[in-house]
C-alpha positions as CSV (number, residue, x, y, z in Angstrom):
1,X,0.0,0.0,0.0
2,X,2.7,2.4,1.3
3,X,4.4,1.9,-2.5
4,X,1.2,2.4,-4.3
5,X,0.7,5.6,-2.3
6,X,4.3,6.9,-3.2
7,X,3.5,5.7,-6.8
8,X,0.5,7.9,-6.7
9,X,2.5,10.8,-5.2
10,X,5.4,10.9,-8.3
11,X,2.8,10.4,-10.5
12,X,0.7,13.8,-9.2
13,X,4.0,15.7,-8.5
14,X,5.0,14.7,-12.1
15,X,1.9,16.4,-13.8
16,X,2.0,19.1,-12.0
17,X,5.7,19.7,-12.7
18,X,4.7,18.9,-16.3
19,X,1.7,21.2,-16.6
20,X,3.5,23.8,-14.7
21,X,6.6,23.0,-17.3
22,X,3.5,23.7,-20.4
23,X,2.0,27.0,-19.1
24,X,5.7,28.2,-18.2
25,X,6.5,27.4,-21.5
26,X,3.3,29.2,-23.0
27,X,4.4,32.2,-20.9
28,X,7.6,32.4,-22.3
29,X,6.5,32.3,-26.1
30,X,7.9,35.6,-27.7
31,X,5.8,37.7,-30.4
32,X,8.2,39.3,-32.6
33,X,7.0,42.1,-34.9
34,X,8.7,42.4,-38.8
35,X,7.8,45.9,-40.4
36,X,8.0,43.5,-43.9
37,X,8.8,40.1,-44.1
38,X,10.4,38.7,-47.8
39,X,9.0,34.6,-48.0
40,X,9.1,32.5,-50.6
41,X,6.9,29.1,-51.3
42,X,9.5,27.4,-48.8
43,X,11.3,30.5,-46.3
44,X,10.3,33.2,-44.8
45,X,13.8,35.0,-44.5
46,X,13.6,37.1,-41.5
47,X,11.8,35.4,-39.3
48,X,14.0,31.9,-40.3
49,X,17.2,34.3,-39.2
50,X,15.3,34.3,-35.6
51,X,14.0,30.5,-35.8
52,X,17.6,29.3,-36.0
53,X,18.3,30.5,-32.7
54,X,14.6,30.4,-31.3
55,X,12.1,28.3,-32.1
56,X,9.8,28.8,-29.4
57,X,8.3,32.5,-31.6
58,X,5.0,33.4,-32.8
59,X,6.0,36.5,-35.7
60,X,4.1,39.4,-37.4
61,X,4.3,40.7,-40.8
62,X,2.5,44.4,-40.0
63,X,3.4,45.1,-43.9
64,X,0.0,43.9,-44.8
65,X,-1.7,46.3,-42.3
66,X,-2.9,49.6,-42.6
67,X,-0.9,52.2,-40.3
68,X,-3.3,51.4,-37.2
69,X,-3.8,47.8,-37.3
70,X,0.2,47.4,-37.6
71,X,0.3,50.1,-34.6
72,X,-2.5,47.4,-32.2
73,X,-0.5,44.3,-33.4
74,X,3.2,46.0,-32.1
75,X,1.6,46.9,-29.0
76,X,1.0,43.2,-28.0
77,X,4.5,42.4,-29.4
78,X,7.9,41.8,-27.0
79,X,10.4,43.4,-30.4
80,X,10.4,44.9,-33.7
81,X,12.5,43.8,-36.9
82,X,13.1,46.7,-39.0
83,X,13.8,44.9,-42.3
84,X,15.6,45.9,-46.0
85,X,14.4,46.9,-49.1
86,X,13.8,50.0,-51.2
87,X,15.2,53.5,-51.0
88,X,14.0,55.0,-48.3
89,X,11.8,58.8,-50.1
90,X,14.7,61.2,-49.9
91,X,12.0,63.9,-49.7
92,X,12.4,62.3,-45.7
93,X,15.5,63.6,-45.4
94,X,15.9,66.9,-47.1
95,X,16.9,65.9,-50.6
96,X,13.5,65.7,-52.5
97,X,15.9,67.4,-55.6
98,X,17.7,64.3,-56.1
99,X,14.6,61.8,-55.9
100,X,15.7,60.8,-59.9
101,X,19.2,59.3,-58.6
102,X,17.3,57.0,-56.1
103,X,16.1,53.5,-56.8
104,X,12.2,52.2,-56.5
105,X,10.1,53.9,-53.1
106,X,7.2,52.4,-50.9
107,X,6.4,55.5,-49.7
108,X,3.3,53.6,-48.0
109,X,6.2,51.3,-46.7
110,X,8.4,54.5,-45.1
111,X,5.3,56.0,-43.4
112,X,4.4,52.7,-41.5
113,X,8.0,52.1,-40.5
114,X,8.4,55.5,-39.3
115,X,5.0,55.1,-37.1
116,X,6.2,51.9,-35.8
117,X,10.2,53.1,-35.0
118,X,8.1,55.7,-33.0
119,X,6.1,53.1,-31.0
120,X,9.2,50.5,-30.5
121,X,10.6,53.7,-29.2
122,X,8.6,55.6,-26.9
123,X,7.1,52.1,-25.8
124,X,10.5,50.7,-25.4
125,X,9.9,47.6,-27.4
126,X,13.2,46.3,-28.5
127,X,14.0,47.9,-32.1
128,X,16.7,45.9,-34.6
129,X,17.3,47.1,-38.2
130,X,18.6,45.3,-41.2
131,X,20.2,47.6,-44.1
132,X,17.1,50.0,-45.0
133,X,15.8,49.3,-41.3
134,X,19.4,50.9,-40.9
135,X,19.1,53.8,-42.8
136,X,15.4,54.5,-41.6
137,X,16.3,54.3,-37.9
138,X,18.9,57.0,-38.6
139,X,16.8,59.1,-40.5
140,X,14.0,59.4,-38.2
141,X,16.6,60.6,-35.9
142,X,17.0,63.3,-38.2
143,X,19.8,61.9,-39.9
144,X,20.6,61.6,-43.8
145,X,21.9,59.4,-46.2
146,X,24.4,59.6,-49.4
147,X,22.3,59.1,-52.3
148,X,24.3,56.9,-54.3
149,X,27.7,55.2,-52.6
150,X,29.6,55.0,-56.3
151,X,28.6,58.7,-57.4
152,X,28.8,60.2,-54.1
153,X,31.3,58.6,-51.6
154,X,35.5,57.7,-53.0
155,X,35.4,54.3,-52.0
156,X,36.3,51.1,-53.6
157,X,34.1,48.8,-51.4
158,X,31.9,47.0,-53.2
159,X,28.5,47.3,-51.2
160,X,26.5,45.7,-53.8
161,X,27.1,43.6,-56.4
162,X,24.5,41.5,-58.5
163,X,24.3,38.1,-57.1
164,X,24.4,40.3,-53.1
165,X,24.1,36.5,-51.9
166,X,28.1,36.8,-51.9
167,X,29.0,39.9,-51.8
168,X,31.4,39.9,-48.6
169,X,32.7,42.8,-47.2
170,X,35.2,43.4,-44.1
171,X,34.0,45.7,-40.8
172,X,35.4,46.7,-38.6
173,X,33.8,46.9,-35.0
174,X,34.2,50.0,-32.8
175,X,35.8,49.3,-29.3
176,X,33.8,49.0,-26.2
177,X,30.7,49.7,-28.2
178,X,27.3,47.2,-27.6
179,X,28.0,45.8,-31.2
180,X,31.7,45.0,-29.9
181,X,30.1,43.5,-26.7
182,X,27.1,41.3,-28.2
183,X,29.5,39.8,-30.8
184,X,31.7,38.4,-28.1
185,X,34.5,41.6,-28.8
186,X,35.0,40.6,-32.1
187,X,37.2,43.6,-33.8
188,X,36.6,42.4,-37.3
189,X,34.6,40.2,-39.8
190,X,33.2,40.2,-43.2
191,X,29.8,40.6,-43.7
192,X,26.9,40.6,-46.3
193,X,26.0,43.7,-47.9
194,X,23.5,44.8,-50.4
195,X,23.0,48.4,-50.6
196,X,23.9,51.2,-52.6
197,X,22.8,54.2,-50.1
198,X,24.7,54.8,-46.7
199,X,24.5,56.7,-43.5
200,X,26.1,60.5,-44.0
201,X,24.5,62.6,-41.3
202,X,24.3,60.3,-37.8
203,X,20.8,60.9,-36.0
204,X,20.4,62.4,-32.5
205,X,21.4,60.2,-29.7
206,X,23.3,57.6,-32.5
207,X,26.6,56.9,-32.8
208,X,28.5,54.5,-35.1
209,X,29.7,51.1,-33.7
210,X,31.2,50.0,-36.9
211,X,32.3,50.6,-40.3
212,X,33.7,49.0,-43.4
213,X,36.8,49.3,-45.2
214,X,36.1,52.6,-46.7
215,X,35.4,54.1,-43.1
216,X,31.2,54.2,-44.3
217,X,29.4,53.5,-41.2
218,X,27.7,49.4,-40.8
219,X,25.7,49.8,-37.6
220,X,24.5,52.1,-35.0
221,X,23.3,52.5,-31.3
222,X,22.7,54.9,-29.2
223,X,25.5,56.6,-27.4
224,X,23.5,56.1,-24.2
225,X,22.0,52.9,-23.8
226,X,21.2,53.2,-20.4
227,X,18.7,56.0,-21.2
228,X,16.7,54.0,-24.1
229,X,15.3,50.9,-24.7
230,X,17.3,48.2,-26.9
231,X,18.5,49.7,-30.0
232,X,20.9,48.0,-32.4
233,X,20.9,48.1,-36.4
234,X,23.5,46.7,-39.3
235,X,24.0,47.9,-42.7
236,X,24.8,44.1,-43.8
237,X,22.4,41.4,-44.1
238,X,22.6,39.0,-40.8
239,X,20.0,37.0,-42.0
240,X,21.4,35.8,-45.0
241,X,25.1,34.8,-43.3
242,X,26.0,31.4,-41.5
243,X,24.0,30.5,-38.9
244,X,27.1,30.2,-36.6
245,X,29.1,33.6,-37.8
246,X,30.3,35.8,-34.8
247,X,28.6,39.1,-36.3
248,X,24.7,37.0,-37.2
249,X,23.9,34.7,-34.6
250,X,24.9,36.9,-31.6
251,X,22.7,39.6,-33.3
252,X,19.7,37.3,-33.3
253,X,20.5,36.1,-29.7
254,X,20.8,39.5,-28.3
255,X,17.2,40.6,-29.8
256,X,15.9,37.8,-28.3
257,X,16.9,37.8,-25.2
258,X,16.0,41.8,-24.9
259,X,12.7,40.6,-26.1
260,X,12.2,38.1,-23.4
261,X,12.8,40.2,-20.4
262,X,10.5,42.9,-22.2
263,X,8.0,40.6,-22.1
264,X,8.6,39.7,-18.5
265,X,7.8,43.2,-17.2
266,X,4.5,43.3,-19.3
């Protein structure tokens, strides 16, 4: 009897530990936001870049919504994904006059990333940028970009090249900045890129955590981090890099885990 009982007792303290382990693990699921996600029949690329290090994610593609809908869905989300794309309007940044040297706009695309930047922002949602989420992070800081990299910067960097897939670049990481920290103090690596536009005038409360060979800034975060929620964004592509590579996976990681304990003080 006495060994039935205890048999009982495992068995009870078992569920509960098991049901307990379930609804712990429902807490924890993380909703990540992606201002515009880029699938195909078989990937969705983004959100596949968080997967590899995450599986336990629900994600949002608020390109679909109108401006308000996107706004509601953010609000129940733990982090935003600022992702690439087109040229960001230059009319956004005080060079309307050389609109004709740009590439293609989504000018419906630049006023819902700019409305949800705002919300990651003063919410304190944790914000990550990929190439344009770069550049449009820096310029709703009231910073600018160079219109065209091969008319308007001397360099000899190739920053895009038509099959972008392979089109490595070297960085170099800034000392003692987040960027240096997250990627385990890595000083240097080669990247990704696909871009032809770049960072000239730094935003308010930015500063530059890395740059390529050509000394055109890669990333940004703010100089105070203390004073803002989670900010970090990358000129290169981390999503389309080894899963393992010191300046993708850590990136992902970090996002994650900022999202997380965002979610634990909702």
């Amino acid at each position: 009897m006495r060994n039935q009982i205890l048999a009982i007792f495992i068995t009870i303290l078992f569920s509960s530990l098991l049901i307990s382990s379930c609804h712990n693990e429902k807490q924890r699921r993380l909703k990540i936001a992606i201002s515009k996600e880029k699938s195909t029949k078989s990937t969705t690329k983004y959100a596949d870049w968080l997967l590899r290090h995450d599986s336990n994610i629900d994600y949002y593609n608020l390109y679909p919504l109108g401006i308000d809908s996107a706004l509601k869905t953010l609000s129940t989300c733990d982090g935003l994904l600022v992702t690439g794309g087109e040229d960001v309007f230059p009319g956004n940044y005080g060079k309307i006059n050389d609109t004709s040297r740009c590439g293609s706009f989504d000018r419906d695309r630049d006023s819902l990333e700019f409305a949800l930047i705002n919300m990651a922002i003063d919410d304190g949602i944790p914000l990550f940028g990929v190439c344009r989420g770069e550049q449009i992070i820096n310029i709703y800081r009231g910073g600018t970009l160079y219109i065209d990299i091969p008319t308007d910067y001397d360099s000899t960097v190739a920053h895009r090249q038509p099959n972008w897939g392979i089109g490595y670049h070297p960085v170099r990481l800034v000392k003692n900045t987040l960027l240096q920290k997250i990627c385990g103090n890595t000083r240097q690596g080669d990247v990704v890129s696909n871009h032809h536009q770049g960072i000239e005038i730094l935003g308010n409360g930015l500063m530059i955590s890395s740059y390529s060979s050509d000394n055109l800034p890669e990333s940004i975060e703010w100089i105070d981090t203390t004073a803002h929620p989670y900010l970090m964004a990358v000129q290169w592509h981390p999503e389309a890099m080894d899963t393992l590579d010191p300046l993708s996976a850590p990136l992902a990681i970090k996002f994650l885990q900022e999202a997380a304990e965002y979610s634990e003080k909702e």
